[in-house]
C-alpha positions as CSV (number, residue, x, y, z in Angstrom):
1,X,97.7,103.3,139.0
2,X,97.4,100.9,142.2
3,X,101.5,100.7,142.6
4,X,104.2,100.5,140.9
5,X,105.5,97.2,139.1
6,X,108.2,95.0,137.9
7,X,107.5,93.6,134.4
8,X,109.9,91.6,132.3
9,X,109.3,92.3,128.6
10,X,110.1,89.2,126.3
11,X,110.4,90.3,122.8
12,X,111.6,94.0,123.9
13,X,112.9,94.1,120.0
14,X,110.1,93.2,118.1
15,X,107.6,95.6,116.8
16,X,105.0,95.6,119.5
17,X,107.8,95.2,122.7
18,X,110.0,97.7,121.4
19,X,106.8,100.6,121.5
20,X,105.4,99.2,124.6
21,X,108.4,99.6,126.8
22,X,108.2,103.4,127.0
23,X,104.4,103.4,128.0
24,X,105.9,101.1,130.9
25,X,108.2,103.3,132.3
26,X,105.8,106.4,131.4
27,X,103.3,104.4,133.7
28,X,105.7,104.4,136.1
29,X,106.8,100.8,136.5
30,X,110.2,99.3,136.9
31,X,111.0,97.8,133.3
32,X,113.5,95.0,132.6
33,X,113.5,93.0,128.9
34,X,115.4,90.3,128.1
35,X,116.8,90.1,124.9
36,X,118.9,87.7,122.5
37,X,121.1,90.6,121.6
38,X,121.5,93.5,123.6
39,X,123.3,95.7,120.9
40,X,120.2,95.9,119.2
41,X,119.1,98.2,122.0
42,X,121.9,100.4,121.8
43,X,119.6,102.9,119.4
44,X,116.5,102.8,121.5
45,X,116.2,106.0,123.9
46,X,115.0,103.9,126.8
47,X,117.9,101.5,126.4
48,X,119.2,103.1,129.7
49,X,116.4,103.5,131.5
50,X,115.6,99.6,131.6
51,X,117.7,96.5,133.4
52,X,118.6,94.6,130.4
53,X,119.5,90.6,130.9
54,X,120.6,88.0,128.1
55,X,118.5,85.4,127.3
56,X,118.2,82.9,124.6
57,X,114.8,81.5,124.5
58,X,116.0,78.4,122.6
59,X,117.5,76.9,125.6
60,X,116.5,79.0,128.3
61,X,119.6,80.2,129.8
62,X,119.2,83.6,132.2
63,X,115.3,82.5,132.2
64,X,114.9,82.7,135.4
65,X,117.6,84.8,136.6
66,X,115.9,88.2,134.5
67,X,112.3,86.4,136.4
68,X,113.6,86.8,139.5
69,X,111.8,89.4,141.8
70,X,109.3,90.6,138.9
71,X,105.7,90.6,139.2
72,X,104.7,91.1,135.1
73,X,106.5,89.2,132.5
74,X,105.6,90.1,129.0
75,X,105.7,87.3,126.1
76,X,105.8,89.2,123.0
77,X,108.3,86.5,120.9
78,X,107.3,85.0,117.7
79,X,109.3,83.1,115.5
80,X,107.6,83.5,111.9
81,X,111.1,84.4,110.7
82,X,112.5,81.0,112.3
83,X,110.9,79.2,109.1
84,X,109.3,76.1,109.1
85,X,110.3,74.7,112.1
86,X,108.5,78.1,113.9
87,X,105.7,76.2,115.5
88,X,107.9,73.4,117.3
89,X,110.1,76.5,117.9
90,X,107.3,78.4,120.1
91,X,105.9,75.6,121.5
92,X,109.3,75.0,123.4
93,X,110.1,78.9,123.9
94,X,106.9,79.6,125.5
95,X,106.6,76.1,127.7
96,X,110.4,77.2,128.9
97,X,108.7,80.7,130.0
98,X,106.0,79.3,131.5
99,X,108.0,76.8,134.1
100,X,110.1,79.9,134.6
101,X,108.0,82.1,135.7
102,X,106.6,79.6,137.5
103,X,109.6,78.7,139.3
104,X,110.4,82.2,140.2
105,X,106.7,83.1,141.4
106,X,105.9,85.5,139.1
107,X,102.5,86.5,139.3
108,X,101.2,86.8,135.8
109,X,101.6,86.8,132.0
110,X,100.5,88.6,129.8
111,X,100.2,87.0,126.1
112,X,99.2,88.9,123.1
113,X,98.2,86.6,120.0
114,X,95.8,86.1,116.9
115,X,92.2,86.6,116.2
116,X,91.0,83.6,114.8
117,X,88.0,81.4,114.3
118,X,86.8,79.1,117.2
119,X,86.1,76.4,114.5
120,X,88.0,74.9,111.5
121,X,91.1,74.1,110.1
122,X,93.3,76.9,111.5
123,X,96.7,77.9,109.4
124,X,100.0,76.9,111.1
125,X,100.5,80.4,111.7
126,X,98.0,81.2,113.5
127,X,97.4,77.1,114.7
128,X,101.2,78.0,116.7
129,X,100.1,81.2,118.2
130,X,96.7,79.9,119.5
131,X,98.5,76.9,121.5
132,X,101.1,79.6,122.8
133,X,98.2,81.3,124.0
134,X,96.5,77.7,125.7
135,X,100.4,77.0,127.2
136,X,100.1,79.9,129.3
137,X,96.4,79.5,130.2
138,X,96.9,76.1,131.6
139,X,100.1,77.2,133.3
140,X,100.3,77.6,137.3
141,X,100.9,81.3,136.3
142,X,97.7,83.6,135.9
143,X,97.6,84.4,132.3
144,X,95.8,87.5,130.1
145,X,95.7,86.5,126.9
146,X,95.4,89.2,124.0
147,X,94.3,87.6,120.6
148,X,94.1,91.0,118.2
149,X,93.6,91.5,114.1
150,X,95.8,92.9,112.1
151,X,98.0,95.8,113.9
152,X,98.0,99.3,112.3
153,X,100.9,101.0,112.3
154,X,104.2,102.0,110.8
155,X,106.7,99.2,111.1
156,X,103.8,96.1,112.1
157,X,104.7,93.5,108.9
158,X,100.4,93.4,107.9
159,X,100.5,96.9,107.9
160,X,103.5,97.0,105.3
161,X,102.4,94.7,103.6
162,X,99.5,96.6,103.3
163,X,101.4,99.6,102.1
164,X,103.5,98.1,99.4
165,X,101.0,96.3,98.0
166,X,98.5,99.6,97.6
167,X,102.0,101.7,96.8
168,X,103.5,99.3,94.4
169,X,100.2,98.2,92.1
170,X,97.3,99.9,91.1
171,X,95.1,97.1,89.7
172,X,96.1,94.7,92.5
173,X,95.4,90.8,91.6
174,X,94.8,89.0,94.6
175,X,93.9,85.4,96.1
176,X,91.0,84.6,97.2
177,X,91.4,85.3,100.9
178,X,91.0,89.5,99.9
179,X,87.5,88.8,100.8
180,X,88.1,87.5,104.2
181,X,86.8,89.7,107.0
182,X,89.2,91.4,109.5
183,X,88.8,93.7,112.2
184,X,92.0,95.8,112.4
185,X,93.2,97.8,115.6
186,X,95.8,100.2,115.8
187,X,98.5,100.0,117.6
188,X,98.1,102.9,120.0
189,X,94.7,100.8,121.4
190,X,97.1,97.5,121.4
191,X,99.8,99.4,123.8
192,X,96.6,100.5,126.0
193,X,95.1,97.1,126.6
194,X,98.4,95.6,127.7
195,X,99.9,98.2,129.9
196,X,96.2,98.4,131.3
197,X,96.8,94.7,132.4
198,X,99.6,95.2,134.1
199,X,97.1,96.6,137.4
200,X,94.5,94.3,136.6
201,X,93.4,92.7,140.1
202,X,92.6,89.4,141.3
203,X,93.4,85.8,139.2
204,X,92.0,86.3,135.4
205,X,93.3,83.6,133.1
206,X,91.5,83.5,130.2
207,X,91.7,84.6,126.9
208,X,90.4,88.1,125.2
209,X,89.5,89.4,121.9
210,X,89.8,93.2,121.3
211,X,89.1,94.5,118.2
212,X,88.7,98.1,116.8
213,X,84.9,97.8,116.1
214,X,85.8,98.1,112.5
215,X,85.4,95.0,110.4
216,X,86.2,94.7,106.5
217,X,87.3,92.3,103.9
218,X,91.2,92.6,103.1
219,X,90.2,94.1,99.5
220,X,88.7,97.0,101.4
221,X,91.4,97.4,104.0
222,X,93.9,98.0,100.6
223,X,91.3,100.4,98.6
224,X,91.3,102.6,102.3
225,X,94.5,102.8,102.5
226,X,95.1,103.7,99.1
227,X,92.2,106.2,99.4
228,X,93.8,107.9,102.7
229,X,97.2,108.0,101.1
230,X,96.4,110.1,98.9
231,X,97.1,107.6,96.4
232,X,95.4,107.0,92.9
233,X,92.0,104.8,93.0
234,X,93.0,101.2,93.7
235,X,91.1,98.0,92.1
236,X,91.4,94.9,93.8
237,X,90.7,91.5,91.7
238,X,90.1,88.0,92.8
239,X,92.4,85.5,91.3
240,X,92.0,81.8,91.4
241,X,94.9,80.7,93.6
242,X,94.1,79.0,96.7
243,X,97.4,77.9,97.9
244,X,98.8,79.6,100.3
245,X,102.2,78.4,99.2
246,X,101.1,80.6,95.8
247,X,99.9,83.3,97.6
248,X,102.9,84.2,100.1
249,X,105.3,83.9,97.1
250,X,103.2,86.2,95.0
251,X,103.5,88.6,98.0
252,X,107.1,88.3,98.6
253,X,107.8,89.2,95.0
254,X,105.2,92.4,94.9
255,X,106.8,93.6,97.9
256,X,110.1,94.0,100.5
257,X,109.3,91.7,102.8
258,X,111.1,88.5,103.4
259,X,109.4,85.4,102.4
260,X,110.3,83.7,105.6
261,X,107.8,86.8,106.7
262,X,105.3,86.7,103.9
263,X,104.4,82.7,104.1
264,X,103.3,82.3,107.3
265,X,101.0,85.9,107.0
266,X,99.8,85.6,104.0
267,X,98.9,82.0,106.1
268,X,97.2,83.6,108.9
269,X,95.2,85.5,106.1
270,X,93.0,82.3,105.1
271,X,90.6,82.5,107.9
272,X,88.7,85.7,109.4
273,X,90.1,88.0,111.9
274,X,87.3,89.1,113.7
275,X,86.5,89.3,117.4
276,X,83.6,87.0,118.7
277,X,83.4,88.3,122.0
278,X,83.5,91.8,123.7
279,X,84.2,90.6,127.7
280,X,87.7,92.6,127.8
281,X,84.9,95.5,127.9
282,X,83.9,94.8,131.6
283,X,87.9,93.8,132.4
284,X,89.4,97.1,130.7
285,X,87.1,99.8,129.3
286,X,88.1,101.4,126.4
287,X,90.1,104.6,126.1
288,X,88.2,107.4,127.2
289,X,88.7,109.0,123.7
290,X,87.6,105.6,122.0
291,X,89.2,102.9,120.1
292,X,90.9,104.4,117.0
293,X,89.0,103.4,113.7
294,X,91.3,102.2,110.8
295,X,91.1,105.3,108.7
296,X,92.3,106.9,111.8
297,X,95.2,104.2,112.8
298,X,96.5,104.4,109.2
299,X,96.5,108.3,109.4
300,X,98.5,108.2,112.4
301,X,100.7,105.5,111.0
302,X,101.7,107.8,107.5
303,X,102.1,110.9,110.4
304,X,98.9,112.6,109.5
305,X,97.8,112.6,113.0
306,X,97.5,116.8,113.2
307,X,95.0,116.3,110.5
308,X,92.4,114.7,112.5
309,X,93.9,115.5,116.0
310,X,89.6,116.9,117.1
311,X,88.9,113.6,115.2
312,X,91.0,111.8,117.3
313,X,90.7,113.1,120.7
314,X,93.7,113.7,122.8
315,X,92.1,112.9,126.5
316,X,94.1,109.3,126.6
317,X,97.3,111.3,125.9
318,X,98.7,114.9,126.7
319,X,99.2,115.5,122.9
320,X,99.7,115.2,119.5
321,X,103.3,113.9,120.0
322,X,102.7,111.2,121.9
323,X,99.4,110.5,120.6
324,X,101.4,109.6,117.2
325,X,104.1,108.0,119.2
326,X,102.8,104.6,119.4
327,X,102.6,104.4,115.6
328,X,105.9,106.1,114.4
329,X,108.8,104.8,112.9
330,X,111.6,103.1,115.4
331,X,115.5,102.7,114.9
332,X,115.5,99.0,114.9
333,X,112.3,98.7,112.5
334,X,113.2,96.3,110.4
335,X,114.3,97.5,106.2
336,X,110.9,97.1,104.6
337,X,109.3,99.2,107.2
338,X,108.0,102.7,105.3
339,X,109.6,103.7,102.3
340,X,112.3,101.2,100.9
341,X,115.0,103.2,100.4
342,X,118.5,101.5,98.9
343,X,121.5,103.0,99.2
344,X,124.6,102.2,97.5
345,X,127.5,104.1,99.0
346,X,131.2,104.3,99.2
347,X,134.1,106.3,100.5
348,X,138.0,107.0,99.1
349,X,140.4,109.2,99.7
350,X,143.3,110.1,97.1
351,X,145.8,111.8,98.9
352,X,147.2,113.3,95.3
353,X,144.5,115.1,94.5
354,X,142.3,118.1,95.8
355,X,138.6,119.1,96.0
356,X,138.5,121.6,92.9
357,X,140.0,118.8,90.8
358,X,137.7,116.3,91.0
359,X,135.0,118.8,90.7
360,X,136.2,119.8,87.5
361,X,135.6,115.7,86.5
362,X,132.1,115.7,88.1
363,X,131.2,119.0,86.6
364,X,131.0,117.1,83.2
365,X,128.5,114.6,84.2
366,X,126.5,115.8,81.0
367,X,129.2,114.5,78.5
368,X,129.3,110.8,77.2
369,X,130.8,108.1,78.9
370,X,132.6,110.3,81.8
371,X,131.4,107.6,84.0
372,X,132.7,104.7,82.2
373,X,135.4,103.6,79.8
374,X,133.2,100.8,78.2
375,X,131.5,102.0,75.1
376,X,129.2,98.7,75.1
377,X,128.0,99.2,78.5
378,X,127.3,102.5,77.9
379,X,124.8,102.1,75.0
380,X,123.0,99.2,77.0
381,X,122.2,101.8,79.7
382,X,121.1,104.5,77.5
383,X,118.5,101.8,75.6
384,X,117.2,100.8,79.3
385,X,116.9,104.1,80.0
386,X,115.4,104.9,76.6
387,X,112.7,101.7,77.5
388,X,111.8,103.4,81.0
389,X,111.4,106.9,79.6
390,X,114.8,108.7,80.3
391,X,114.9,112.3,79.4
392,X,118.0,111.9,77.4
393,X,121.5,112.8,77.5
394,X,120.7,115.7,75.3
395,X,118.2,117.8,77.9
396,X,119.8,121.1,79.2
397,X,123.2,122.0,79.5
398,X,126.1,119.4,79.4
399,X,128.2,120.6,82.4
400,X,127.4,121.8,86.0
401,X,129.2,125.2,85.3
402,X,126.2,128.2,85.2
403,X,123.4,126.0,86.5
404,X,121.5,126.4,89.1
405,X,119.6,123.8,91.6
406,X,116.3,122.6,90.3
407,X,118.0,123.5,86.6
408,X,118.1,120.1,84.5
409,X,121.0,118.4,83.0
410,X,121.5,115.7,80.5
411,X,118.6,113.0,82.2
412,X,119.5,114.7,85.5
413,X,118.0,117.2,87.6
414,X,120.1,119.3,90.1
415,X,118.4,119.0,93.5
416,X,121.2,120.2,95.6
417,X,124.6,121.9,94.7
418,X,127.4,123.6,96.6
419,X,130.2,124.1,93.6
420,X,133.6,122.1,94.3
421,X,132.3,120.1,97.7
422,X,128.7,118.7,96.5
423,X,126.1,117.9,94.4
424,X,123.0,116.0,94.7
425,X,121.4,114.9,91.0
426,X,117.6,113.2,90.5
427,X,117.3,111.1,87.6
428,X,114.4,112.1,84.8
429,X,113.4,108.5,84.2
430,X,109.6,108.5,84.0
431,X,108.9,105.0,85.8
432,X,111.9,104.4,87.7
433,X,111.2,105.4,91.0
434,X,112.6,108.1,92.7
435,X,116.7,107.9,91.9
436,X,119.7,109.9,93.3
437,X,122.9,110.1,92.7
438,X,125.2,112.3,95.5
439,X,128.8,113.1,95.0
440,X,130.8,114.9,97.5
441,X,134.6,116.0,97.5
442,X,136.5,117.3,101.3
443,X,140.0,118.2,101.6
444,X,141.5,117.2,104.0
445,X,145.0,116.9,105.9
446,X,145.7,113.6,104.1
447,X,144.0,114.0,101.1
448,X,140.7,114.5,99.4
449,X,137.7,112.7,100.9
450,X,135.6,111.5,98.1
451,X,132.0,110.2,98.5
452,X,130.1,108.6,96.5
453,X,125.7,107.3,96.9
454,X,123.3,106.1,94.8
455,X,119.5,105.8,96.3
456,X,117.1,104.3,94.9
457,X,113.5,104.3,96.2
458,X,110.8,102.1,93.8
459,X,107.5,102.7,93.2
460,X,105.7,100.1,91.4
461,X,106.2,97.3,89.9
462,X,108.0,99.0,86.5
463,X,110.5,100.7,89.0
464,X,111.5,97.2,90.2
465,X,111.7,95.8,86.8
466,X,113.9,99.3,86.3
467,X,115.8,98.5,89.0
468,X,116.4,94.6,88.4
469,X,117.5,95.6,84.6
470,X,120.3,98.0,85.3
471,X,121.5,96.2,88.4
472,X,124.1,94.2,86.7
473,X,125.5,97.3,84.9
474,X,125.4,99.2,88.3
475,X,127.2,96.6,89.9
476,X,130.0,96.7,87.2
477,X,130.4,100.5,86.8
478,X,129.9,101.5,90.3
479,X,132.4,100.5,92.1
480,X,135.2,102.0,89.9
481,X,133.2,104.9,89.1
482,X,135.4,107.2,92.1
483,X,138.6,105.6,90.2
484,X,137.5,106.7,86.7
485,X,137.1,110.1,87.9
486,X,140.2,110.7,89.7
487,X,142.4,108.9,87.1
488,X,140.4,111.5,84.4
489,X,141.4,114.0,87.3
490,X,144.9,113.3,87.0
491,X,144.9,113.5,83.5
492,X,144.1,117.0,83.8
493,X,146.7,118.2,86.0
């Protein structure tokens, strides 16, 4: 490294600012990010290892305040989620930045954006992050602009979308853009090219393709993933439905993400992804290890990095840890990121009653109806779960007195039990998902502490339909489901 700098990171939050911050500081610069809401840093590690300002990019304030004295600034902000008005929206954010860091002499920025043809009718997605990209060019300011393919990693929305879409269906229907090329890179290679611009010399100002070297159509970037997962053979169809419109919806409903999120990708998706031009070579060489390939990126991305660590080559970093780091899991990742995992939990306390008691009610989970005082209710749950291929209420032993963990009971399993204080129970419904069901019971000075959790983790389509069917019931029955126990409690004292 020539010297030490001072970089501002905009977008410290997002999925690429929030990873890049640590190589920063582990390349010894002085970091500060500015940030719409600082509490979201609180669960970051580096949180205090950074100068944190306040800065709304919709009207500027602390712009150039958080500019002042830095050397770097980082524009990592896009405004998919913002809707439709997302284009106007960067236009102004990144023109504010620009007289900014003008203003307070910074002495570059560094930009990183789309791949994306040099011809034809561009999608607004990718139309808005182009024209970012030309703001900053023809700015006073030097500029480096990145333009990168889709980013592999855990927590980067194509990548997700990638995963739910190989996790949740195995004979996947797609629109027509599966056949588009694209030229993926993975995140740890996205992290090296822009802290390796940070010490780049002398006025640049131009834009830069980088690309993993690996180029494939979207139908094979699913059938890889599928394949490295571990996951059944997945078949990839073309279906006739050209609108974009069409095609983000039939995303959004397949998988987690947000449509606000899915529209303007699936948008970006309609042209290819592909880098034209390799002159980033003789501005920053490669890692000495190499670019990561996608099977590689998306093995690091599921945490399967020790499996191809000679593969790999751990010259760039010291090991496996922080080889993997780039493409791990983060705090502030947004829900969809990785497994989908919902959670429906609440607490009591009933002050009249003690641990052992309301064991004795939860012990009898095999017996009919102990969880609900509506007979009607109670047969529409056992059809649905009779549909979705329930064990039964009759399988094993109808109390949790002589069982052991793993032992089955009624259409539950018992994962996890510690008699009178918890028990952790797996539902036996063949295409539900993965489902859970935790009780636990503390005593305590005023009372007994009585918890309650259902999770629920889909996978596939069926699971969601699952899922969708018995909301409504859950929604009625659980939330008195504590009450029913203790009042059945009290009966038996």
């Amino acid at each position: 490294m020539q010297h030490p700098r001072r970089v501002l990171v905009l977008g410290a939050t997002g999925y690429v600012g929030a990873r890049l911050v640590p190589r920063l500081l582990r390349a010894g610069h002085a970091v500060s990010v500015a940030v719409r809401s600082p509490e979201k840093l609180a669960e970051m590690p580096w949180s205090t290892d950074v100068t944190i300002f306040t800065v709304d990019l919709d009207d500027g304030d602390g712009l150039v305040e958080a500019m002042s004295g830095v050397d770097v600034v980082f524009y990592l902000v896009h405004s998919m989620n913002s809707g439709i008005v997302f284009e106007s929206r960067e236009t102004r954010s990144a023109s504010r930045v620009a007289s900014a860091a003008e203003f307070a002499h910074v002495n570059r920025i560094i930009y990183l954006g789309g791949l994306h043809p040099d011809s034809g009718e561009l999608s607004a997605h990718m139309r808005s992050r182009a024209h970012v990209g030309q703001i900053f060019i023809e700015a006073p300011v030097d500029a480096i602009v990145f333009q990168a393919g889709i980013i592999i990693g855990a927590g980067s929305a194509s990548f997700e979308m990638i995963r739910h879409l190989a996790t949740e269906l195995r004979w996947i229907p797609a629109p027509n853009w599966v056949s588009n090329r694209v030229e993926p890179l993975a995140i740890r290679d996205v992290l090296y090219y822009l802290v390796s611009a940070v010490e780049v010399l002398g006025r640049v100002n131009r834009s830069f393709d980088i690309g993993s070297g690996d180029v494939l159509t979207y139908a094979e970037v699913v059938k890889s993933f599928s394949r490295i997962a571990g996951l059944k053979p997945r078949h990839v169809f073309n279906l006739p439905i050209p609108a974009p419109l069409l095609s983000g919806l039939w995303v959004g409903l397949v998988t987690p993400l947000p449509l606000t999120l899915t529209l303007p990708l699936v948008q970006s998706l309609q042209e290819d992804a592909v880098a034209d031009e390799h002159a980033i070579d003789s501005l920053i060489p490669p890692p000495a290890a190499g670019l990561l390939t996608y099977e590689q990126a998306v093995e690091l991305a599921l945490f399967r990095a020790a499996e191809t660590e000679g593969a790999i080559g751990t010259d760039w970093e010291a090991d496996i840890d922080e080889l993997s780091e780039a493409a791990d899991s983060l705090p502030i990742d947004p829900h969809w990121a990785g497994s989908q995992l919902i959670e429906d939990g609440r607490a009591f306390v009933f002050p009249d009653l003690r641990a052992d008691q309301l064991w004795t009610i939860v012990a009898s989970i095999g017996r009919e109806r102990w969880w609900n005082s509506q007979p009607p209710a109670s047969k529409l749950r056992r059809l649905q779960d009779r549909i979705f291929g329930s064990a039964g209420p009759s399988r094993g032993p109808r109390f949790l007195t002589g069982v052991r963990e793993g032992d089955p009971i009624a259409c539950w399993t018992i994962v996890e039990m510690e008699p009178t204080s918890r028990v952790l129970l797996r539902a036996e419904i063949e295409h539900a998902g993965d489902i859970w069901l935790e009780f636990t019971m503390t005593d305590q000075a005023t009372g007994c502490s009585f918890r309650q959790r259902a999770m629920f983790n889909p996978s596939g389509v069926r699971s969601r339909i699952y899922w969708a069917a018995v909301t409504p019931l859950r929604r009625k029955i659980f939330p008195h489901l504590a009450q029913n126990i203790a009042k059945a409690a009290r009966r038996l004292t």
